[in-house]
C-alpha positions in Angstrom: -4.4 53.6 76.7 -3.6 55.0 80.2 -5.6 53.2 81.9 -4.8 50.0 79.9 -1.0 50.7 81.0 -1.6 51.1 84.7 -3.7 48.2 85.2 -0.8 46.1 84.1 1.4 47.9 86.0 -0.5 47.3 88.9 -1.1 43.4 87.9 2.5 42.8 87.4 3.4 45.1 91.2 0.5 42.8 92.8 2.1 39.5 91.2 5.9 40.3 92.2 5.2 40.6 95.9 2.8 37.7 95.7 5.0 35.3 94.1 7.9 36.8 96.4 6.0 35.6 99.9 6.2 31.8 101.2 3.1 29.9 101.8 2.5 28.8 105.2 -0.2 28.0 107.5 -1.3 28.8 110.5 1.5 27.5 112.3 3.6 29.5 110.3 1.7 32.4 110.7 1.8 32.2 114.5 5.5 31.8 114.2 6.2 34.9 112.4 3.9 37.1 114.3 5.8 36.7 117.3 9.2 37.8 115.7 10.1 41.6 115.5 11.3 43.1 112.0 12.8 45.9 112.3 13.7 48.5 109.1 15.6 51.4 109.0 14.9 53.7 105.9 11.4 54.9 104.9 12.2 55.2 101.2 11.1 52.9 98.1 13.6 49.9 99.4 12.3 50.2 103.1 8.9 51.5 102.9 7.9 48.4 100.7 9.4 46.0 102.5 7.5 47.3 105.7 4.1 46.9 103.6 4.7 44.0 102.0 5.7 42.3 105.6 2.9 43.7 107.6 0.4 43.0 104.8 1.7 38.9 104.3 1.8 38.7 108.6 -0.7 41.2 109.9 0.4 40.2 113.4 4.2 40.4 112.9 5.2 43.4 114.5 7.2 45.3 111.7 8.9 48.6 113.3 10.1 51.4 110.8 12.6 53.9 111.9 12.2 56.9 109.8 13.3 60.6 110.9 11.4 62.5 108.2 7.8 63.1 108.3 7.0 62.8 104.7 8.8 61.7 101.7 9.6 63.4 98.6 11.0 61.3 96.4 13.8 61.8 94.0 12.4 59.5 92.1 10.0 61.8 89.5 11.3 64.9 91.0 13.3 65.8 87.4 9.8 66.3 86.9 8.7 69.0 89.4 12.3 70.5 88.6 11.1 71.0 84.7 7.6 72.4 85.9 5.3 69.4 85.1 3.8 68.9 88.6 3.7 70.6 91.6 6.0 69.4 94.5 2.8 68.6 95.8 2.7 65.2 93.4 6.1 63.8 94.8 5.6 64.3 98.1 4.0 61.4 100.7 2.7 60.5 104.2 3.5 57.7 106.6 0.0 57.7 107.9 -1.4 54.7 105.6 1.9 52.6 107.5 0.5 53.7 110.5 -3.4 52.6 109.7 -1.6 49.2 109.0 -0.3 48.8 111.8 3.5 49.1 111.4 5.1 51.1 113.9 6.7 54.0 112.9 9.6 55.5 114.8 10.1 59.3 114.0 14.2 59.6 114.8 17.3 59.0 113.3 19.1 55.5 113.7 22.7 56.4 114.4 24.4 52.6 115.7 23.8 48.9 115.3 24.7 46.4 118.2 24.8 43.4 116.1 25.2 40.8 119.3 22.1 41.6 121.2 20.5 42.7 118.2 19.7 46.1 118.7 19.0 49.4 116.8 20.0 52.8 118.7 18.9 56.1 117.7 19.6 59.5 118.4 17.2 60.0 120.5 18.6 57.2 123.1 16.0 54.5 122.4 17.1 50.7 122.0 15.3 48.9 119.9 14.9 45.4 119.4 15.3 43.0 116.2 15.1 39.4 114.9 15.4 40.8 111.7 16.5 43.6 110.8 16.3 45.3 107.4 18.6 47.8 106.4 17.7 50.7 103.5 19.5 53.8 104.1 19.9 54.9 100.4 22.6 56.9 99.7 25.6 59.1 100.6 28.1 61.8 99.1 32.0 61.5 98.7 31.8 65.7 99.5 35.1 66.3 100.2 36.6 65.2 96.9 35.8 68.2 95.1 37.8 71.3 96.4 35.9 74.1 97.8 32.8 72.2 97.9 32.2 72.9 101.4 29.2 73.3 103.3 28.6 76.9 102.1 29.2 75.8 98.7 27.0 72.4 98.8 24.1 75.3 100.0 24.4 77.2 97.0 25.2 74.2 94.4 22.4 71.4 95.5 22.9 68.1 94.8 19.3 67.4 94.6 20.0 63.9 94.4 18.2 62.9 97.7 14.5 64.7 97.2 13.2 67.2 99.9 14.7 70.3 100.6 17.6 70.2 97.9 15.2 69.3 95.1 13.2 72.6 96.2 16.6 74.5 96.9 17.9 74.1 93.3 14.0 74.5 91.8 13.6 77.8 93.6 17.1 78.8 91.9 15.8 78.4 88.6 12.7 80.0 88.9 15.0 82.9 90.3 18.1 83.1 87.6 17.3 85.7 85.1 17.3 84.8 81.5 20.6 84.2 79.9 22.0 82.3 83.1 23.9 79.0 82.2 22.9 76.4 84.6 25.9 73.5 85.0 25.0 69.9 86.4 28.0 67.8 86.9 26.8 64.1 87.3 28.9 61.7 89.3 31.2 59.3 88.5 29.6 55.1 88.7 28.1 53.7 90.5 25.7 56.0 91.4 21.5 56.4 92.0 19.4 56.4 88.8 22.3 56.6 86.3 19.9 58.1 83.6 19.0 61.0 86.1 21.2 63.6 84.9 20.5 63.6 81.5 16.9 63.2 82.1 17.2 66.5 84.6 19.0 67.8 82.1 16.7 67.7 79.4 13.4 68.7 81.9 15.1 72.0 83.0 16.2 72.7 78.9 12.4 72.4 78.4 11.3 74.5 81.4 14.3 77.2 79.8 13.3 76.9 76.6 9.4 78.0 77.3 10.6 80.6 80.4 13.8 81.8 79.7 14.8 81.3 76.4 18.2 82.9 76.1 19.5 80.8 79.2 21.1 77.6 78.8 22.3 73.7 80.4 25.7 72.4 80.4 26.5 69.1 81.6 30.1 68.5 82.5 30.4 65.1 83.0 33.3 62.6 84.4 32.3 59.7 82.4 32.8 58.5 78.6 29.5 57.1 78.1 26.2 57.2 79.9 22.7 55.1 80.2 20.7 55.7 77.6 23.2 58.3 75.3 21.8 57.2 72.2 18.0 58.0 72.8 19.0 61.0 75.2 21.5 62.3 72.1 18.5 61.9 69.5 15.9 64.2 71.9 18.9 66.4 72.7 19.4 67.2 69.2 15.5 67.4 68.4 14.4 69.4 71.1 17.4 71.2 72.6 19.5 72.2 70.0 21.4 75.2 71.1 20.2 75.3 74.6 21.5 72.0 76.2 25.3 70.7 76.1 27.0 67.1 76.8 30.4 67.4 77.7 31.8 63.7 78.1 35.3 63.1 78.9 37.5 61.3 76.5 40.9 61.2 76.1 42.0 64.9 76.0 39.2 66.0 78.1 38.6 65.1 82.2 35.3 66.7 82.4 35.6 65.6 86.6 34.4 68.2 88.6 38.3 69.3 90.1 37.0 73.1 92.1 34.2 74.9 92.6 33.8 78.0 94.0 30.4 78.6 95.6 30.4 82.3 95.7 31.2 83.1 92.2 29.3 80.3 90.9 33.0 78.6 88.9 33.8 75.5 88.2 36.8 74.1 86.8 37.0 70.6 85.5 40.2 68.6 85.8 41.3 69.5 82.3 41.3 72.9 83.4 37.4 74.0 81.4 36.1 76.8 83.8 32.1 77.2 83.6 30.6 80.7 85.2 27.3 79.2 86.8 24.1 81.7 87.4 22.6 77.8 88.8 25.3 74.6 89.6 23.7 71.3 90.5 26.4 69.4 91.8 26.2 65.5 92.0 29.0 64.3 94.2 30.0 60.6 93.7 28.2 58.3 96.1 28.6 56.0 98.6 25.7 53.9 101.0 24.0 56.0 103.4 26.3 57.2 106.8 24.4 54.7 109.4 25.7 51.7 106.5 29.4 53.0 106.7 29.4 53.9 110.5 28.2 50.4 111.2 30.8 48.3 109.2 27.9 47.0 107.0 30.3 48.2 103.6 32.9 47.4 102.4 36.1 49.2 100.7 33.7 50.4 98.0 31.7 52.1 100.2 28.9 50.0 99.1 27.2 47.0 100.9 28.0 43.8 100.5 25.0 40.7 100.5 24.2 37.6 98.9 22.8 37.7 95.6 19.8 35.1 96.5 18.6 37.1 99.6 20.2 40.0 99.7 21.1 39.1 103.6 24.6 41.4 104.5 27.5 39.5 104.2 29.0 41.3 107.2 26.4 40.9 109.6 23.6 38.0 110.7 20.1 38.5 110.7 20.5 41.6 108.6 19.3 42.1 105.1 20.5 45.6 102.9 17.8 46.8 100.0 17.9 49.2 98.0 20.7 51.9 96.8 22.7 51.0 99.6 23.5 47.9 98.5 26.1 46.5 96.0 23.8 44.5 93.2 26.4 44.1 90.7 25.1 45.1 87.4 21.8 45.8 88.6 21.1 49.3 88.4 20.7 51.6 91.5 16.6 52.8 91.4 13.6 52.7 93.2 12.7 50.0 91.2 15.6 48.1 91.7 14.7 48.5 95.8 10.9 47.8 95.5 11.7 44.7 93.5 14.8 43.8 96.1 12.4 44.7 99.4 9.5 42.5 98.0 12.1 39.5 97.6 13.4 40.2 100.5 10.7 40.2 102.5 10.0 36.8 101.6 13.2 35.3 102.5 12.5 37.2 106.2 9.1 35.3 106.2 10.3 31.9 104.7 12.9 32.4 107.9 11.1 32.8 110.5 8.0 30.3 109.9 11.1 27.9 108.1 9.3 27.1 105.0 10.8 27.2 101.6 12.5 30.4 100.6 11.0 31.9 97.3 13.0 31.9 93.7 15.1 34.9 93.9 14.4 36.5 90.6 14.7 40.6 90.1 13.6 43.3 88.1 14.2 46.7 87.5 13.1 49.1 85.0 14.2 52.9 84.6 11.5 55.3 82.8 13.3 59.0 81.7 11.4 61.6 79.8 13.1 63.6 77.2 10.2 66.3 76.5 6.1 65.9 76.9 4.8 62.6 76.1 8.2 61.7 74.8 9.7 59.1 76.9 12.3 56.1 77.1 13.0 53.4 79.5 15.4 50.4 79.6 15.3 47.6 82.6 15.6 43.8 82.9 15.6 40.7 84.8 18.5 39.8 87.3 18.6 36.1 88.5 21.7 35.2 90.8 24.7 33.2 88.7 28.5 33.0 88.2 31.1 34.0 86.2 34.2 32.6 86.7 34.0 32.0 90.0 32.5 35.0 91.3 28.4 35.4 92.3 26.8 37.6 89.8 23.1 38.9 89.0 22.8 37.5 85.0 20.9 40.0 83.8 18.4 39.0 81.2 15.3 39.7 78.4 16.7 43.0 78.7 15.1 45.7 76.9 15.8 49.4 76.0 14.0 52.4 73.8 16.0 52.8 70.1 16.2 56.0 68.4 13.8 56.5 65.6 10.9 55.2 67.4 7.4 56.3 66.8 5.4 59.2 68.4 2.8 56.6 69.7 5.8 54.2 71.4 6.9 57.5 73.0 3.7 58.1 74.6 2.9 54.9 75.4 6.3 54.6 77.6 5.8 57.7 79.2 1.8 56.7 80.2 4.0 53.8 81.7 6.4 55.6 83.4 4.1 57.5 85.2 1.9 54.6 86.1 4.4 52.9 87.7 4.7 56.1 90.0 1.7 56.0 91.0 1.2 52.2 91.5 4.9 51.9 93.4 3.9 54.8 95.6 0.5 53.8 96.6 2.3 50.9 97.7 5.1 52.2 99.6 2.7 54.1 101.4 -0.5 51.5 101.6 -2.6 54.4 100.3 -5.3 52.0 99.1 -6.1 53.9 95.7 -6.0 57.0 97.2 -4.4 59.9 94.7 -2.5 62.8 95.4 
């Protein structure tokens, strides 16, 4: 059955970016290996759309501007946090880029000169764009919540970015003694992978539950309703019964973080609920990543603005934004979301530059969470560009989510799924070429 599942996983991956790219000759080719994309975040939105280009156009010179050396993604890592795989399993090169022949720049971008079209960096290099493809995921609102300085934010991760946070609140776990009460507080919307929480949620119940079973999960959260509550509520109540809380906000209750208090471990929701923490995994709300604000590329929601058939910026030329970074409307913020968005994406760079017909912007996203072994649930659908009363949308459409009440084999099936779609999106992102981890 595995195997079934990630074959058409990978069919369906291969047929996306294929039915995403133009079709042009050699003329076009020629015309498009002469231009110079430039991308600027090495994560599922950027990463992809590097591949994708350099693989279509293997003499367009595609330049990726990435400071870290590998990726962990955050993406899966709910399941190195529950003890299911090793850190080892979400964490991947840049080399495969490299074999390909994209050029990878290890430094920080820091400015955008839109004019002469330009990228700085930190370290003081210029460098040059016809296109230039923005992905710089995310960023946090930190200074909303009082105390939550930078002392505090050391001791109550977000974990909400991969790397060293997703270890830093892991390593807490495996630390707290049993009995401890470990408190996420999710963010308000919109925010990346809105199922996260409750999915980290239950994976650290189950890790409790086998290692320290007198301990316990608390999620305090600002929000009346979440993704997936009626699925997450079912496994809750089946396999977490007395170890793992919900505490939604309603109309007595602001469950919003209002003050923490990093060396005691408190925190006191706006209603005035106080929770003693032995582990806090604070999720601040969210904006675009800092290079997005600093550059003017967002607007007053702190999100990016961009046309819904190209996902071009609507505040700068020649610049397209992918990924979390970007505002998408109803589409959900994932890594799906931003392979499907970079694939499209990188079609409307190459229809551009060889000036052939600009593929159908059609996009898909699809959100996997698992509740306990083999027990899994996803929802997702299609997004196609509309209107609705006189304002650009993405219509969503042949949507689809997990129901309570389904069968064991369903379950497993969606989790085989999930995971397969790991593997297929990451061998991608990082042109491994059916190498495994």
């Amino acid at each position: 059955m595995r195997d079934v599942i990630r074959r058409e996983m990978t069919r369906r991956a291969v047929t996306a970016g294929l039915a995403a790219l133009p079709l042009f000759g050699a003329a076009g080719a020629r015309a498009a290996s002469a231009a110079r994309v430039v991308i600027v975040g090495g994560g599922a939105g950027g990463a992809t759309a590097a591949v994708t280009l350099k693989r279509a156009v293997p003499l367009l010179e595609v330049t990726l501007i990435e400071p870290e050396q590998d990726y962990t993604s955050c993406f899966h890592s709910n399941h190195y946090l529950g003890g299911f795989v090793p850190v080892e399993r979400i964490t991947h090169g840049y080399g495969g880029l490299s074999a390909l022949g994209i050029t990878l720049v290890r430094d920080r971008a820091v400015g955008f000169d839109f004019s002469n079209r330009e990228v700085r960096t930190e370290g003081g290099a210029s460098i040059g764009y016809d296109r230039l493809v923005v992905a710089p995921g995310i960023g946090f609102k930190k200074d909303e919540i009082e105390g939550y300085d930078d002392a505090a934010r050391e001791v109550m991760p977000h974990a909400w970015s991969g790397g060293v946070q997703v270890r830093a609140l892991r390593s807490q776990i495996e630390a707290m003694e049993d009995g401890g009460l470990v408190v996420i507080a999710p963010p308000r919307n919109p925010y990346r992978c809105p199922p996260g929480p409750y999915e980290r949620a239950c994976l650290i119940a189950h890790h409790l539950k086998l290692t320290k079973p007198k301990s316990k999960v608390i999620v305090i959260d600002p929000k009346m309703a979440y993704s997936k509550q009626a699925v997450f509520e079912e496994g809750i109540a089946k396999y977490y019964k007395g170890i793992l809380e919900v505490h939604l906000t309603n109309d007595l209750d602001d469950m919003a973080l209002q003050r923490v208090d990093g060396l005691t471990g408190e925190l006191v929701t706006k209603s005035g609920d106080v929770f003693k923490s032995a582990v806090a995994n604070v999720i601040p709300d969210q904006t675009a990543g800092k290079i997005a604000l600093d550059a003017g590329l967002t607007d007053k929601s702190g999100w990016c603005p961009v046309e819904f058939a190209t996902f071009r910026s609507t505040l700068a030329e020649h610049v397209y934004v992918v990924g979390d970074a970007a505002v998408a409307a109803d589409m959900p913020k994932s890594a799906y979301s931003a392979s499907d968005q970079a694939r499209t994406v990188a079609g409307h760079i190459l229809a551009d530059l060889t000036g052939t017909p600009r593929p159908p912007a059609v996009y898909r996203n699809t959100c996997w969470s698992m509740l306990a072994p083999d027990d899994s649930v996803w929802i997702g659908a299609d997004y196609a560009p509309g209107e609705f009363r006189g304002r650009p949308v993405l219509v969503p459409r042949d949507s689809f989510i997990s129901a309570p009440g389904e069968p064991a084999s369903v379950r497993k099936a969606t989790y085989d799924g999930g995971i397969a779609w790991y593997r297929t999106l990451t061998d991608e992102m990082f042109a491994k070429a059916g190498v495994r981890n």
